[in-house]
C-alpha positions in Angstrom: 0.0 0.0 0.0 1.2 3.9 -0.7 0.4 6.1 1.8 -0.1 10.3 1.9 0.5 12.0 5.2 -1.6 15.3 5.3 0.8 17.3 7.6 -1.4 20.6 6.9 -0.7 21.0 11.2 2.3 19.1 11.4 3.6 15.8 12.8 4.7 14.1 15.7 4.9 10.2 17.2 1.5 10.6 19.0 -0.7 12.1 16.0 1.4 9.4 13.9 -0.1 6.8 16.1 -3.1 8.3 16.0 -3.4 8.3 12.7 -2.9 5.1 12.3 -5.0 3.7 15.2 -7.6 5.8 13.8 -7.4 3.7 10.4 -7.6 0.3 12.2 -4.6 -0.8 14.2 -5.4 -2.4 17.4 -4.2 -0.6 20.8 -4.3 -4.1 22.2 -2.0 -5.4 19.2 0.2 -2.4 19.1 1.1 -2.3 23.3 1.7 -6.4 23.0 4.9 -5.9 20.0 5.8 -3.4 22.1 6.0 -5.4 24.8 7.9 -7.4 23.0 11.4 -5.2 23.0 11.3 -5.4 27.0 9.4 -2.1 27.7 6.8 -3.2 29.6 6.1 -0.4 32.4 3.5 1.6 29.7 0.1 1.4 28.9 -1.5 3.3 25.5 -4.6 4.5 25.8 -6.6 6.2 22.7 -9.5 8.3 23.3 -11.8 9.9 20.5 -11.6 13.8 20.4 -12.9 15.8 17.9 -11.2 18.7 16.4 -13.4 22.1 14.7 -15.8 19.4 14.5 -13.4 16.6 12.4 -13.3 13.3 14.9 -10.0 11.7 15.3 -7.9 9.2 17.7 -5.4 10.7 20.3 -3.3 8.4 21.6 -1.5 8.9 24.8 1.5 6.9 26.4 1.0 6.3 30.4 4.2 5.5 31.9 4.4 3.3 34.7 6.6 4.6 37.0 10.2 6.4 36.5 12.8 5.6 33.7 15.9 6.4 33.0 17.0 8.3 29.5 18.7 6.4 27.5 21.7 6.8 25.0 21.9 5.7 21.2 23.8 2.0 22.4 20.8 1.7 24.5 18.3 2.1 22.3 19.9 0.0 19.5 20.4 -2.8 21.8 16.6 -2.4 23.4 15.5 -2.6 19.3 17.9 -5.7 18.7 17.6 -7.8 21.5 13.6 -7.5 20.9 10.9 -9.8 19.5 10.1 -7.7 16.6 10.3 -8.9 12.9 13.6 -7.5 10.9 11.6 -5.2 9.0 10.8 -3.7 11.6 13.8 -3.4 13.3 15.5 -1.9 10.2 12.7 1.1 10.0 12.7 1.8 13.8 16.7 2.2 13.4 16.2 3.9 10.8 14.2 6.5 12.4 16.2 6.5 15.5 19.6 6.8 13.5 18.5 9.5 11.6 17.4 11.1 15.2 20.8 10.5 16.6 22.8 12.1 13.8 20.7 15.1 14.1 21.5 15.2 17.7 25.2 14.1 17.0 25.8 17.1 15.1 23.8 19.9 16.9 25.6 19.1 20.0 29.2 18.9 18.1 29.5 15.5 19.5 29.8 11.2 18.3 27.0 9.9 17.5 28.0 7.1 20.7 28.3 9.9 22.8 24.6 11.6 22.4 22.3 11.2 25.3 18.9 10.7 24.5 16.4 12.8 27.2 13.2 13.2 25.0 13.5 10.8 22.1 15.1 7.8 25.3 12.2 8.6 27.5 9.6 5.6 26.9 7.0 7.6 25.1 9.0 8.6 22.6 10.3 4.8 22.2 6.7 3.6 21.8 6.1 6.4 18.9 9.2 5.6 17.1 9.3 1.4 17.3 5.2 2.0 17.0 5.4 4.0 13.9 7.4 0.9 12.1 4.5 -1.5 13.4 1.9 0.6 12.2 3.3 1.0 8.6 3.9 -3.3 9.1 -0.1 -3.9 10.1 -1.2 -1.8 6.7 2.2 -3.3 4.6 2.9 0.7 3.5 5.8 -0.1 0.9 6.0 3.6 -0.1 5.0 7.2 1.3 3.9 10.9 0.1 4.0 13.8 2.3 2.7 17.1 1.4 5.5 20.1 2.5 6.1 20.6 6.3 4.7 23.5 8.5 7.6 24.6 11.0 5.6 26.9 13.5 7.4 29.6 15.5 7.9 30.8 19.1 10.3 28.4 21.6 10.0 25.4 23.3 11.4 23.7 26.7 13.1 20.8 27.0 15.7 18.7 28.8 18.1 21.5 27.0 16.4 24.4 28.2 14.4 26.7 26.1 15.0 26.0 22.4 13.8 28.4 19.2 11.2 26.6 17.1 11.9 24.5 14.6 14.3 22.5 17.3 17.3 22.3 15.7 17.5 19.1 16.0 14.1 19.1 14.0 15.7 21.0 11.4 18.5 19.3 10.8 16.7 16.5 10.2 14.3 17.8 7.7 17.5 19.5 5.9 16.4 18.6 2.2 12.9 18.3 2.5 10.3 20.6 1.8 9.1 23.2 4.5 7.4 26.1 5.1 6.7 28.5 8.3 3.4 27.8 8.8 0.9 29.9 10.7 1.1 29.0 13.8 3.1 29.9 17.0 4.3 26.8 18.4 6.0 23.7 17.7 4.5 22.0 14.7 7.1 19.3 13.9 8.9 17.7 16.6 12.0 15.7 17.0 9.8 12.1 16.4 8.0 12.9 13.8 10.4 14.7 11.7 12.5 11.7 12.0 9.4 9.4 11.2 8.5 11.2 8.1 12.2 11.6 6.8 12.5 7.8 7.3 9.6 6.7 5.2 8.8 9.5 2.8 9.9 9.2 -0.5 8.1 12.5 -2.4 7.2 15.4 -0.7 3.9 17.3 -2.9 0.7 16.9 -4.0 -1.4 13.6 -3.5 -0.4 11.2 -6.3 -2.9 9.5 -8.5 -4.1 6.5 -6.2 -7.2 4.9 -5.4 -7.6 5.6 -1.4 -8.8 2.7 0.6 -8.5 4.0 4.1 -8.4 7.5 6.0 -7.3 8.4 9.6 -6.8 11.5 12.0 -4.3 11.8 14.5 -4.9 14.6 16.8 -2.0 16.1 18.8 -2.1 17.2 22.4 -1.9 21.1 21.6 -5.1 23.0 21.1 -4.7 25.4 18.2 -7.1 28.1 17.3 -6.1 28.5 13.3 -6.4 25.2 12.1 -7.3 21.8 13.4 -3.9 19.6 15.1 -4.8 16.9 13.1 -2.8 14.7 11.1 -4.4 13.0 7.8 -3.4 10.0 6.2 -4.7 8.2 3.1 -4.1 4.6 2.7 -4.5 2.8 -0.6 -2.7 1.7 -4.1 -1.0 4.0 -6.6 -2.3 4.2 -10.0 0.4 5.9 -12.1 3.7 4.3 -13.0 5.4 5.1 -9.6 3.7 2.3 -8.0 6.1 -0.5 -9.0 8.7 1.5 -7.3 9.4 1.2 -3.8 12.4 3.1 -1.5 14.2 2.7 1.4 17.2 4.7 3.6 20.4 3.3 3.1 24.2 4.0 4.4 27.2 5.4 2.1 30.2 4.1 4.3 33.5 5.2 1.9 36.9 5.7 2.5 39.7 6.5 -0.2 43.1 4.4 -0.2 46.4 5.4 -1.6 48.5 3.1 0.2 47.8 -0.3 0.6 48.3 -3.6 -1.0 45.8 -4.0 -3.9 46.1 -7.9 -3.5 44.3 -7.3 -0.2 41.0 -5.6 -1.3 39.3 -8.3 -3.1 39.5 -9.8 0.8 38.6 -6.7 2.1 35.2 -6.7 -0.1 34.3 -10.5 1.0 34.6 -9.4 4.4 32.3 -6.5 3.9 29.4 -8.4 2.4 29.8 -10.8 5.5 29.2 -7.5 7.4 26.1 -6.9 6.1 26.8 -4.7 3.0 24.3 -4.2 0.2 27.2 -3.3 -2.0 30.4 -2.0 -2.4 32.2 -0.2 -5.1 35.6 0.3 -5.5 36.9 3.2 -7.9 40.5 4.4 -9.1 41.6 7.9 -8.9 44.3 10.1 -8.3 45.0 11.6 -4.5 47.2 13.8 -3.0 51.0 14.1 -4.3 49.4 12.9 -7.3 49.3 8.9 -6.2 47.2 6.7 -7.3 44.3 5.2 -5.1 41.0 3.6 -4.7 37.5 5.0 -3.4 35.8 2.0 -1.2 32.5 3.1 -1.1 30.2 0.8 0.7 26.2 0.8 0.7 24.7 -1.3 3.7 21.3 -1.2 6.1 21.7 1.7 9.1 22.0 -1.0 11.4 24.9 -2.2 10.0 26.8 1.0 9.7 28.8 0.8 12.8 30.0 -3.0 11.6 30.6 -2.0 7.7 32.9 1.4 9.2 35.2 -1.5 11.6 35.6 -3.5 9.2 37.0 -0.9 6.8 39.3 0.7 9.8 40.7 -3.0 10.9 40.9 -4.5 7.4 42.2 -1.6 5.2 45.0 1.2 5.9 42.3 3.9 6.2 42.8 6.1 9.2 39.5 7.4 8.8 35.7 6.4 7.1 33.0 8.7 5.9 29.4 8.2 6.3 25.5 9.3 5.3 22.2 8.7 5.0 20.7 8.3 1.9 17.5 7.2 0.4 16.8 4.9 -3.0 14.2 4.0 -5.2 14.1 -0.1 -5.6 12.4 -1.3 -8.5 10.2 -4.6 -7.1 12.4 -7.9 -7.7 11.6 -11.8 -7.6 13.3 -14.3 -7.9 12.4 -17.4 -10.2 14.2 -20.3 -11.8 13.8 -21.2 -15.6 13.9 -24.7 -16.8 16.9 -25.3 -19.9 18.3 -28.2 -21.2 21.0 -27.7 -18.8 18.1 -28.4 -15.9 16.6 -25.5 -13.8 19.1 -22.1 -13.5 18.2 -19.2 -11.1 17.5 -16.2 -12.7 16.7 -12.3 -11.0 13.4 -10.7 -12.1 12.9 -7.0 -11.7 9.3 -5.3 -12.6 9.9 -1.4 -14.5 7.9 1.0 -13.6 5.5 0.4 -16.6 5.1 -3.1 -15.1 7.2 -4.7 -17.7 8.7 -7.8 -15.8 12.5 -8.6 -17.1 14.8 -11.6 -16.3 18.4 -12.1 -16.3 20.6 -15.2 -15.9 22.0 -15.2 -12.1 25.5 -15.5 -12.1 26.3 -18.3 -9.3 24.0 -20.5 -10.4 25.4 -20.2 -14.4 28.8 -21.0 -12.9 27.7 -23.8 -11.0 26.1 -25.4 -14.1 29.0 -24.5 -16.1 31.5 -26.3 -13.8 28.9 -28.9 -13.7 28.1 -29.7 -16.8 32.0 -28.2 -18.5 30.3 -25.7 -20.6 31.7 -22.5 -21.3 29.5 -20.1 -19.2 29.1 -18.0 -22.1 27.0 -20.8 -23.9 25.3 -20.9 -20.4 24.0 -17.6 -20.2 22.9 -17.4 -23.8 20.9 -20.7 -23.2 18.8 -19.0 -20.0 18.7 -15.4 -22.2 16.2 -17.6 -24.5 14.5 -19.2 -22.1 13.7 -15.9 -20.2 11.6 -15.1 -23.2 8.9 -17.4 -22.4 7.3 -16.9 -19.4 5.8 -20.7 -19.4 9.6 -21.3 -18.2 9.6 -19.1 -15.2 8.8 -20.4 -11.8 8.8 -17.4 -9.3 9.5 -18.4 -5.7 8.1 -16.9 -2.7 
């Protein structure tokens, strides 16, 4: 499903959940997976509230009793160690690194080093690892947002008084689109600037789609302007865009003038045992006009930390570079075709017209070549053919 967030007043975890809760995910459902991460001393409650006249869910977290705050190790542990599915995991990271860069670099410190107060207090945990459940329950692949109202004025916190936008708030949003926004207060916080950088992938109008849910969010604020809603349309794209999904990835890249080039094809085996995506290496010239090579390195968040250790301890960097970025993905399958070598994998991806293509997969060419001692050339021309007709193909699950 594509979703549009409506974020005419704003956003933040708790009209987020709202939203969602409002559109049909169970309170009952949502505290249980929570649960499930070993936070246990919380109870959500949603009440329904209506806003210049508009009803809508607000949800609420009730603490039970005192917690500490919590730094970023914390928290990444807390998400690891917990029973939630990986997707999951991946998009509350995601959120929550994105959060802790911000921080990171506001604060002019390491990213290990920033101490959560707001974003580690339990309600803010609940928004953030509820957020990714909610977008789970509904399977959102892919989200619109229109442009983002900032407000004005200040706003306390465990800092002290802070101008609005946070800055934290704004350097998360750097990039995307925003706009002052009438009204004097904080419109987008911390949670659910991180949220919507995380899992927006356009930031505009509503794209063509056919909407199959709705839902308000109302935030705790009362505003006298406009409602402190939050709207979001559920349903399935109708233009081209819909066979493309997105995600947030890492760039980890270092460049190399001094090393041993018989150690990198090591170097990038040990990397996709890390947990890397992909990794690039490219010649050029560097300083005192030597030659070198550019690792660059594409991995999951989660695996940023591991990807940037390996590169120190394996490689004669001194030093790694790092961001967040996002990507469109087109949607890929993967089938088998049967040849008169037997069955050979092959990699389907769907275009954006919804044209399905198949290539031969590499590994499993080899193997029949080795197999069957036939040049892998003749191989890969043999599954080409066979691609053709799609009476061939068996897609796997």
């Amino acid at each position: 499903m594509h979703a549009y967030f409506d974020c005419f007043s704003g956003i933040s975890g708790d009209m987020f959940l709202g939203a969602f809760v409002d559109m049909g995910v169970p309170i009952d459902w949502l505290q249980k997976r929570i649960h499930g991460i070993g936070l246990e001393k919380f109870d959500i409650v949603a009440r329904d509230v209506k806003k210049n006249g508009i009803g809508a869910k607000q949800v609420t977290v009730i603490e039970k009793g005192h917690s500490h705050p919590r730094n970023y190790g914390d928290i990444v542990r807390l998400i690891d160690d917990g029973a939630l599915s990986d997707k999951v995991k991946k998009a509350s990271m995601d959120i929550f690194s994105r959060i802790a860069e911000a921080e990171a670099k506001v604060h002019r410190c390491e990213i290990e080093d920033v101490h959560f107060h707001e974003v580690g207090a339990v309600d803010s945990i609940v928004d953030i690892v509820g957020a990714a459940l909610c977008l789970d329950y509904f399977n959102i692949e892919s989200s619109t947002s229109s442009p983002l109202p900032l407000g004005s004025g200040f706003v306390d916190c465990a800092h002290g008084k802070l101008p609005i936008p946070a800055p934290a708030t704004l350097e998360i949003l750097n990039g995307i689109p925003v706009y002052g926004g009438s009204s004097d207060g904080e419109q987008v916080t911390p949670t659910g600037a991180g949220i919507i950088a995380s899992i927006a992938r356009e930031f505009g109008p509503i794209p063509p789609m056919k909407i199959e849910r709705i839902g308000y969010g109302s935030g705790s604020r009362e505003t006298c302007d406009t409602p402190n809603l939050l709207r979001v349309f559920a349903g399935v794209r109708t233009d081209a865009q819909s066979q493309v999904t997105g995600d947030a990835v890492c760039v980890v890249e270092t460049n190399i003038d001094d090393m041993n080039p018989e150690l990198y094809g090591y170097v990038m085996e040990k990397l996709f045992q890390e947990g890397a995506l992909d990794v690039c290496l490219i010649p050029g010239t560097m300083k005192k006009n030597r030659p070198g090579t550019k690792i660059e390195v594409l991995c999951p968040p989660e695996k940023k930390d591991a990807v940037a250790a390996c590169l120190l301890a394996e490689t004669s960097t001194i030093g790694v570079r790092y961001q967040w970025v996002q990507r469109d993905i087109l949607k890929r399958f993967k089938a088998t075709v049967k040849t008169r070598f037997g069955e050979i994998q092959v990699k389907c991806v769907q275009g954006p017209s919804g044209h399905r293509r198949c290539t031969p997969e590499f590994d499993s060419c080899r193997k029949v070549a080795q197999e069957k001692n036939v040049p892998l050339a003749e191989i890969y021309d043999v599954v080409t053919g066979a691609v053709q007709d799609e009476n061939l193909l068996t897609f796997m699950d």
